[in-house]
Structures are given as C-alpha cells and as structure tokens.
N, C-alpha and C positions, 0 to 999 in steps of 0.2 A: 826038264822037259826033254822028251826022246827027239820033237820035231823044233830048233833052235827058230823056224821060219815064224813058228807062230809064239804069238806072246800070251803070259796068263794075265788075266785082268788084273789082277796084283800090280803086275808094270803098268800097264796100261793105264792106272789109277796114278801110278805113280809119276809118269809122264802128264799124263793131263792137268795135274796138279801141279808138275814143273813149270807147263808152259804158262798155263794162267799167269802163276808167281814172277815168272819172267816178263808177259807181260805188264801188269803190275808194275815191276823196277823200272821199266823202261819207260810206260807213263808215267809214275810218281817219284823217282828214283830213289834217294835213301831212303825217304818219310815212310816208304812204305815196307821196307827188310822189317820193323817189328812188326809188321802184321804178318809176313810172309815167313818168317822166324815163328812166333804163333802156331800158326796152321799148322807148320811143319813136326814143330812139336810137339802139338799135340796129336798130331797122327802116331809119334812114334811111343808118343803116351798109349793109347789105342790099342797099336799092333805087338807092343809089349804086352798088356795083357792077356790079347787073343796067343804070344806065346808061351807065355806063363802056364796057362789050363792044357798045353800039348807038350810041354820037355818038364823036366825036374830042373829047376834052376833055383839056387840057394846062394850065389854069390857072384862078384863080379864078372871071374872065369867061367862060369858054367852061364851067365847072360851074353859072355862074347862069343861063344860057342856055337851057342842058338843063334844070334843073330847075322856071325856070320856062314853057316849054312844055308839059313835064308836068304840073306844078299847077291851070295854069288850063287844059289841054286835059281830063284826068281828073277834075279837081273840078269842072268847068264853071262853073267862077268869072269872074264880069266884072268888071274894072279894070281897073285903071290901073299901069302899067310910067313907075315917076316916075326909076328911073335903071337902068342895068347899065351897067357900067365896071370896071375895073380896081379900084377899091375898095371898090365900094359896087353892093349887088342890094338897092333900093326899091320896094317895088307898094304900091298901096292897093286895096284891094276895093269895089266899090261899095256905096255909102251905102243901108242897107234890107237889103243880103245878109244872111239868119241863115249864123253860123257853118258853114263848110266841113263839120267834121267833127261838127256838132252839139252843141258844147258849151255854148249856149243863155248865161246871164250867170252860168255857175259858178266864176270870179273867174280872176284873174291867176296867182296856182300854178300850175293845175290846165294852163293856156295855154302857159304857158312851157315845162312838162315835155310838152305835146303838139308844141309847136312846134319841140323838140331833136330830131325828126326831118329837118328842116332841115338841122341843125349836123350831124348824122352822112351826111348825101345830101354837103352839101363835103367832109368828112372826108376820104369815100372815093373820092371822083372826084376830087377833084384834093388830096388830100396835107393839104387845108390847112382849121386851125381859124378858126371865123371867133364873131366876137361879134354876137348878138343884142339887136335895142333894137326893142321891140314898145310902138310908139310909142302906137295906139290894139286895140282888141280888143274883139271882140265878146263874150266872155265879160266882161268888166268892165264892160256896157253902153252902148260905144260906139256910133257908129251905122255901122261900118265896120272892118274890120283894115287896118293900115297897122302895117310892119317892113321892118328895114333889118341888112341881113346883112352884115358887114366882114370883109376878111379880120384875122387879128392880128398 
C-alpha cells in the first residue's frame, strides 16, 4: 500500500477476527484455543486457495514465497526474511513492532491458534503440512515475532 495510514480490508478482517478470538480466550480460556485454532485454520485453508488461482505454486518454496509477500505486503510488516528454502520459511519482525493482528502479550495459546492460519495457507497451496516453531512472540512479551515453518 502507497498510503501505510490506511489499512486493506484484508487486515481489517484480520484484526477483527483477532479480536473476537481474543476475546473468546479470555472469556473461555483454553476450552476455547480449539475453536479459535479452527477458524483460524480454516481461513488459511481459504486464503491459500484464493492464492493458488494468482501465483504458480508447486511446492513448499514457492507456497512460502507467496505467502510471505502477502504477509508482509498486507500487514505492512517489517523484517527480516532469515531463510526460504526448500525446508524451511524464517522471518523475524522487527524489534518494537506491536503484534500484526493485535494480540498485545495475550500469551502463547491464544498465538499459536492464530498463527494456524499459516499451517492451513501450506495446506492448501501446495498439499503439504508443515510444523510450526514460534521461536519468539509478541503476545508472550517478546520484543519481536520470529517462526519457522517446516515442511513434515
């Protein structure tokens, strides 16, 4: 986006669906991460398709490709791109950034089931499950996000 002030509906979808989920945890607290895990997933089951029909994507590299140009183009996120390869999709977010989708230091749970959006964007672009390791996180009060997405 040329003008950073305003956001695409894309985040705005994406936030709002944070906050729901957030509150959710904090009314229902773990019981409710598998439903919020769910939703999240399956969005990314979703928005992996809709990337599917716009890039040529045939493998795990070329799904972490796409999806992180969309991440950091739509969430207007700055970092750091620490690997993409054949095994392994690394970024770190810069140091200071609040949380993407706003989830402020509402703990590791609540991240994990947001960040199975992820897991479902590989799923469905190229076939394949992949394992999450959400090495720091701005919801546990790190001072950055840094994760690493494998295939299995």
């Amino acid at each position: 986006m040329s003008d950073k002030t305003q956001k695409s509906p894309f985040v705005i979808t994406y936030q709002a669906l944070s906050r729901m989920s957030l509150r959710c945890f904090e009314t229902f607290g773990e019981q409710a991460i598998p439903s919020i895990r769910e939703a999240w997933y399956g969005m990314g089951l979703d928005l992996g398709e809709r990337l599917k029909t716009k890039r040529d994507i045939t493998d795990f590299k070329s799904a972490a490709e796409a999806i992180n140009a969309l991440s950091f183009k739509l969430d207007d996120l700055d970092g750091v791109l620490l690997e993409l390869s054949d095994t392994a999709y690394h970024f770190r977010t810069k140091s200071g950034q609040p949380c993407a989708v706003g989830l402020g230091d509402s703990g590791r749970p609540i991240c994990e089931a947001v960040m199975s959006v992820n897991e479902g964007q590989f799923k469905s672009t190229c076939g394949v499950d992949v394992d999450m390791n959400i090495i720091k996180s701005r919801a546990t009060g790190a001072d950055c996000c840094e994760v690493i997405f494998s295939p299995r």
